[in-house]
N, C-alpha and C positions, 0 to 999 in steps of 0.2 A: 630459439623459436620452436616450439610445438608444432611440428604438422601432421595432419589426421589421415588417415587412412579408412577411405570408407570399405566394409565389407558385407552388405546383403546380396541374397542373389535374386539375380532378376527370372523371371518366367513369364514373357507375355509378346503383347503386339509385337512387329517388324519396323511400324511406322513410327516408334518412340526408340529413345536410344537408350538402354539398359543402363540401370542405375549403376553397374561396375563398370561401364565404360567413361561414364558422367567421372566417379569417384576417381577413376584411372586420373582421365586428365585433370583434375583437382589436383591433385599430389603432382601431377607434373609442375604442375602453374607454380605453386605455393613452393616447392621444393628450389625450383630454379632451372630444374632441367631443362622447360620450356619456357620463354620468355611469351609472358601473355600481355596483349592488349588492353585498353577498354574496351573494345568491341568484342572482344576472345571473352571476356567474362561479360559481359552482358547474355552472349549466344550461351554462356554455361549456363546463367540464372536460368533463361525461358526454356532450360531445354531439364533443369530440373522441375519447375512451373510445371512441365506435361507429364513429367512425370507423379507430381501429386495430382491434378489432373486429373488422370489416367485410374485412378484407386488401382492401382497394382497388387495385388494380394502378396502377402510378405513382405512390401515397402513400407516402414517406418517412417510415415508422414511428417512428424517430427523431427525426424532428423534431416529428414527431405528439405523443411523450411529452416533447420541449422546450416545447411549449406546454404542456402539460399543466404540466407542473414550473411554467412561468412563470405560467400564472393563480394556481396558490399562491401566488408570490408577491405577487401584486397580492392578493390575499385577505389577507395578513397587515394591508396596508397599508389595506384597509378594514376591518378589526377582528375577523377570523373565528378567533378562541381556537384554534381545532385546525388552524390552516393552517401554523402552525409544523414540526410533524413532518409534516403530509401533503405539506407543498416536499420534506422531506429525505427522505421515502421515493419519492417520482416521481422527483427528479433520481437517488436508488442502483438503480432500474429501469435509469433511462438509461444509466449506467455500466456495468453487471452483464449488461445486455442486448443492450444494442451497442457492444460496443468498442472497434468503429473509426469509433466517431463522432466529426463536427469538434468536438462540441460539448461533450468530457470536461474538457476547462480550465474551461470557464464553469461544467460542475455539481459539480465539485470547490469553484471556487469560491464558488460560492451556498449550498453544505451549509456550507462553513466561516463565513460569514454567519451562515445560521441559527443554527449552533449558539456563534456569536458574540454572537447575542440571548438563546440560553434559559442562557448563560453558564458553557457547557463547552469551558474553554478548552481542553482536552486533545485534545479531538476537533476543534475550529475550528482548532488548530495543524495536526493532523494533515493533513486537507485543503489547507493554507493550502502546506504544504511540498511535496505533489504537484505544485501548479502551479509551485511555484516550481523545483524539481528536475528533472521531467519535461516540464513545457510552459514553457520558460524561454524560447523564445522567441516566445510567444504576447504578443497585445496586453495581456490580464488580469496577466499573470503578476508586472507591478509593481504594479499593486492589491494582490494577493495578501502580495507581499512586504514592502508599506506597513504593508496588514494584520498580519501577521505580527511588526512588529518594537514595531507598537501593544499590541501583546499579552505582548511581552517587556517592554516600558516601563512598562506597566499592572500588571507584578508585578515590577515593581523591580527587573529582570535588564539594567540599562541598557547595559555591555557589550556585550552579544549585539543590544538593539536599534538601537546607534550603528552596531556592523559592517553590520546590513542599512541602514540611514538612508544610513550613506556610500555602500554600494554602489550605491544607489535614486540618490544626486546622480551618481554617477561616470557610469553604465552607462545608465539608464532614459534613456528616448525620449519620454517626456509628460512636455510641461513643467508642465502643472499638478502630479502628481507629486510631480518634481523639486521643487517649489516647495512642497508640503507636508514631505515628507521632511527640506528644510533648515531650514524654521521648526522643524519638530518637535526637529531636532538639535541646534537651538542651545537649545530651552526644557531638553529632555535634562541638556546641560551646565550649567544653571542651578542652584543649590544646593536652593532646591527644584522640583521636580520636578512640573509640572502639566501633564501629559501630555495632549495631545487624542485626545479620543472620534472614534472614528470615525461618520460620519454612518449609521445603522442603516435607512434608508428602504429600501425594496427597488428597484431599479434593472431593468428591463426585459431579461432575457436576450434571447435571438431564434435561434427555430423554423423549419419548413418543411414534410414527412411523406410499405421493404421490411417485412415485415410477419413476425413471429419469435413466436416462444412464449413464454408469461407469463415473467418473468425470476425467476429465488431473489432471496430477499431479501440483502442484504449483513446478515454475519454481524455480530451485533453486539459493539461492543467492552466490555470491562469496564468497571465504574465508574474513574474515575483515582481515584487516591489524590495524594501530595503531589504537589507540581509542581513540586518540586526540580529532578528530573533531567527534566520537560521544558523547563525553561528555566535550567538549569544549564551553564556552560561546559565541563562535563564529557560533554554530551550527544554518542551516537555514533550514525552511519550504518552502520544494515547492511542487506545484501541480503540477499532471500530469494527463493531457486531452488527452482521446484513442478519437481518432477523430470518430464520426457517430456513432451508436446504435440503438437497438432497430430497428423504422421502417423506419430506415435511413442507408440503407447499405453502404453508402458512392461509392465510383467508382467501375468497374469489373461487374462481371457477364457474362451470357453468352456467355460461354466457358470460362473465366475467373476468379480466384476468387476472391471472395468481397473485399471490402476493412478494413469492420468494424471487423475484428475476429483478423486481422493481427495488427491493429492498438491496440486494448486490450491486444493482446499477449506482443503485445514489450512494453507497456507500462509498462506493470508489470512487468517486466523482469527489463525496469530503475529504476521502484520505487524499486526491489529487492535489486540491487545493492547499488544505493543511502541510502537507510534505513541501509544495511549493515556497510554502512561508515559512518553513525551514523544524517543522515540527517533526520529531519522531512519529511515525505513525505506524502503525498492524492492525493487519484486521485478520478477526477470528477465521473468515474464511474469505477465501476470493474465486470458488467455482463453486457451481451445484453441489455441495456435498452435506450431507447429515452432522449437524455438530450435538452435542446433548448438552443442556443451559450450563448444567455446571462444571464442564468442559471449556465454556467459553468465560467465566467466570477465573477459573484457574488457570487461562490464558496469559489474562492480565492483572494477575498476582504475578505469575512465571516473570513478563517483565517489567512488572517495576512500572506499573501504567499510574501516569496521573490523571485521568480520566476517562471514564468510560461509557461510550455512547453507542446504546441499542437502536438499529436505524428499522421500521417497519411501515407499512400498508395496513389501514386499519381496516375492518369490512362488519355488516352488520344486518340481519334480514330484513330492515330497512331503506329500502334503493334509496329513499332521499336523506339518510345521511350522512352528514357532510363536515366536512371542517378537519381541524389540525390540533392535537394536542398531547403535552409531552409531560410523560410522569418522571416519580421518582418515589423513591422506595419509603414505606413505614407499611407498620405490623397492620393499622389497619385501611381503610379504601374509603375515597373520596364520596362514591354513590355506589348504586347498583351495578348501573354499566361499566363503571371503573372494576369491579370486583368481578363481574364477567368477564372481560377482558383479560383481565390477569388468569381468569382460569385458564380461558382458553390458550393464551402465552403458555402456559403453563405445564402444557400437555408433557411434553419432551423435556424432562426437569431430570432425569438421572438420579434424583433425590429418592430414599427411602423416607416415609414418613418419620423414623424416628431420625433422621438427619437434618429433617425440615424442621420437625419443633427446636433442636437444636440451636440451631442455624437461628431460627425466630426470637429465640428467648435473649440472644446475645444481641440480637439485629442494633437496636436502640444505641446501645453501649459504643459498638464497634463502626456504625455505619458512619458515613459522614453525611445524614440526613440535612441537616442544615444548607449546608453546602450544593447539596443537590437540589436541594429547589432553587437555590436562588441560579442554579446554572438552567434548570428546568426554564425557568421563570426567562431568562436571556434569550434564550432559543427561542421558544414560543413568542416572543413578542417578533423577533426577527423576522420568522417564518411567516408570521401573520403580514408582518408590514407589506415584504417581499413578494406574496403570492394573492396575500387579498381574498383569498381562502376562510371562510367562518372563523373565532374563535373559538374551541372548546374548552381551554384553560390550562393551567398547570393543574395537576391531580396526582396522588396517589397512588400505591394498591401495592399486594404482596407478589412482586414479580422475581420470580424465580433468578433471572438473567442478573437482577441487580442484586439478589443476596451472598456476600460473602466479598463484596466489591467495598474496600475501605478505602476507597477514593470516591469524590464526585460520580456520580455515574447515575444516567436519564436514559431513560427507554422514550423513543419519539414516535410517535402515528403519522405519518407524512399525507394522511387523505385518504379517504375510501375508495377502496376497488370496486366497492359492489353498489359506488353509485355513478354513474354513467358519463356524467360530466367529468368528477372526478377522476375516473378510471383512465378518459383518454388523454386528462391532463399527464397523471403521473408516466403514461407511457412513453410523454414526448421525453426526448432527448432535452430539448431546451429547457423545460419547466422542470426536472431533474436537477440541472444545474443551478438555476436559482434555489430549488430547496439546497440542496448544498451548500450554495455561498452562503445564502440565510443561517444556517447551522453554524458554520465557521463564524461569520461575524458576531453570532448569539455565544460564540464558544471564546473569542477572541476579547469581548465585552468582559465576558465573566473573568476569562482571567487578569485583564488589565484590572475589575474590582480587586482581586485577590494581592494584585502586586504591591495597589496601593494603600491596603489596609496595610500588608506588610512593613511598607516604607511609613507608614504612619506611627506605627507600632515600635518602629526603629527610632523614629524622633523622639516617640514620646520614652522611650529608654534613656537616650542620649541626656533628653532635658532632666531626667529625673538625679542619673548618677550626676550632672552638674552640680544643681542643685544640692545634692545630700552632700557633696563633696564641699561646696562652700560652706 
């Protein structure tokens, strides 16, 4: 067992207890030296609480709320009934609130823990996939992966968890690990199937503590339903693009609001859902930060995305327009406004013009235009049913975000900011989440079309070598 040693130094109040006396007694607790309560770690959490609190100059606020995270977990392990959800909302603080912290591998991985114990496996995958996709090369990220293929094994999807076992012997760097991994493979391959539990004890993250504003909560994802398609070999990766960030607010403003906060919100709210249902999911970004289109593009080439959905706020310098509607790429544009619109998408493109014609001249050849409308085409009607929001159609235009995307992939306008009604819809939190669901079912439609043209395509094989064969 790992245990941390915190070292900042404190300089301030009398009435707060310095962050090196806090860290002291943590290493007692966790160590053994001192035998701690649930009430001894409860008085630790609130007396770390004051001290972010407190904005302490030279306190690392983030590490501040890593300890905080990690006393929960040592409270599970002395027996405190509510410390279960109170670990997984301190570590979604940590996440949500700083998100360039070192320490998002470890609370991705510990939420997937937790929710590995109250045994939701939909959500414990979810997390378990972060680390392994995004912090792949962090030291956790074969735990993660062990985890994870324990979970596939655990519901009989043995396939999917030999491919991660193999990759965990090939690739992984701890040879304890490694050494779990191949027992577990070979028991796998066994006729029956007596998969080991992973060890549930809570294991010592480790802390340290800039000082930020309460953080939103991380939106919460749906109940799962089957677990088919999360551990199904049929299960797909897609990205998802919060349109604008950083120093690109995208539409809105005065009087109006922006469009880049609304567009991360919902985003994450589809990736919530989606991961739920057992999908691979990323998205190009998940805080305020600057991305350039064809960054986000080369995203999801990087992994191997099978669909890719641009999520946006549309706005226009007429307050009474209104409505929902979702493109998808070719060379030329559905109307005027369509070909406005894309300019102005278009701003922050990283593209040199002779890159663009490029890129354009292949567009036809390489894109999977087809495909994208009829996925356009699913969405849209969804959204429409869902929110009761105007129609404005499926359309076109040359949008930068989708060129070089050989997968399906729609860029969405979820409603205008810059008309009134509109604006305070998209800001609720509730009406967020039905555009989302909406998306998902418009995304989940299209690809049950896709499975089934497949399987149709299989029949119609099957019947033909019959046939020639007679």
């Amino acid at each position: 067992m790992v245990i941390l040693l915190f070292a900042s130094i404190y300089s301030g109040c009398s009435t707060i207890t310095s962050y090196n006396e806090l860290s002291d007694r943590h290493y007692e607790y966790t160590s053994g030296d001192k035998r701690a309560t649930v009430d001894d770690w409860h008085t630790l959490i609130s007396e770390f609480e004051n001290i972010n609190r407190s904005n302490i100059e030279g306190v690392s606020a983030d590490e501040v709320q890593y300890a905080i995270a990690s006393c929960w977990l040592w409270c599970i392990k002395a027996g405190d009934p509510e410390a279960l959800q109170q670990a997984i909302s301190a570590f979604r603080r940590l996440i949500y609130t700083y998100p360039d912290s070192e320490h998002l591998p470890q609370a991705h991985y510990w939420i997937a823990r937790c929710y590995t114990l109250i045994g939701d496996s939909a959500r414990a995958a979810y997390h378990y996939q972060i680390v392994t996709n995004q912090y792949a090369d962090t030291d956790i990220a074969a735990e993660a992966q062990l985890a994870l293929g324990r979970s596939y094994a655990e519901h009989g999807y043995d396939t999917r968890a030999e491919t991660l076992y193999v990759d965990i012997v090939e690739s992984a760097q701890n040879k304890e690990i490694i050494n779990l991994a191949t027992e577990e493979l070979k028991t796998l391959k066994t006729p029956i199937n007596h998969t080991k539990q992973p060890d549930e004890t809570p294991v010592e993250p480790q802390p340290q503590v800039k000082s930020q504003p309460p953080a939103p909560d991380e939106p919460e994802t749906i109940t799962p339903g089957s677990l088919t398609r999360e551990f199904g070999l049929t299960a797909k990766t897609i990205v998802i693009d919060a349109g604008h960030g950083g120093k690109d607010p995208g539409g809105g403003g005065a009087g109006s609001p922006i469009e880049k906060p609304i567009a991360l919100s919902i985003s994450k709210k589809v990736g919530a859902i989606l991961s739920a249902k057992g999908y691979t999911v990323l998205l190009t970004r998940d805080s305020d930060r600057f991305i350039q289109l064809k960054e986000r593009t080369a995203f999801a080439t990087k992994h191997n995305a099978d669909l890719f959905l641009s999520i946006h706020a549309n706005a226009s310098s007429n307050p009474k327009a209104n409505g929902i509607e979702t493109y998808y790429l070719d060379v030329t544009s559905t109307d005027t406004d369509a070909e406005l619109l894309a300019a102005r998408e278009n701003v922050n493109s990283g593209y040199s013009i002779q890159e663009l014609e490029s890129l354009l001249k292949g567009l036809i050849v390489e894109s999977k235009s087809e495909d994208s409308r009829q996925l356009a085409q699913h969405v849209q009607k969804e959204l429409v049913a869902a929110t009761g929001a105007a129609d404005r159609g499926v359309k076109h235009a040359r949008f930068v975000v989708l060129i070089g995307t050989r997968v399906p992939a729609i860029l969405i306008e979820t409603g205008f900011v810059t008309n009134p009604t509109e604006a305070q819809k998209l800001n609720s939190d509730t009406y967020q989440q039905t555009v989302a669901t909406a998306i998902v079912r418009g995304v989940e439609k299209f690809l049950g079309d896709i499975e089934q043209i497949s399987k149709d395509n299989k029949n119609k094989s099957r019947r033909y070598f019959t046939t020639t064969k007679r």
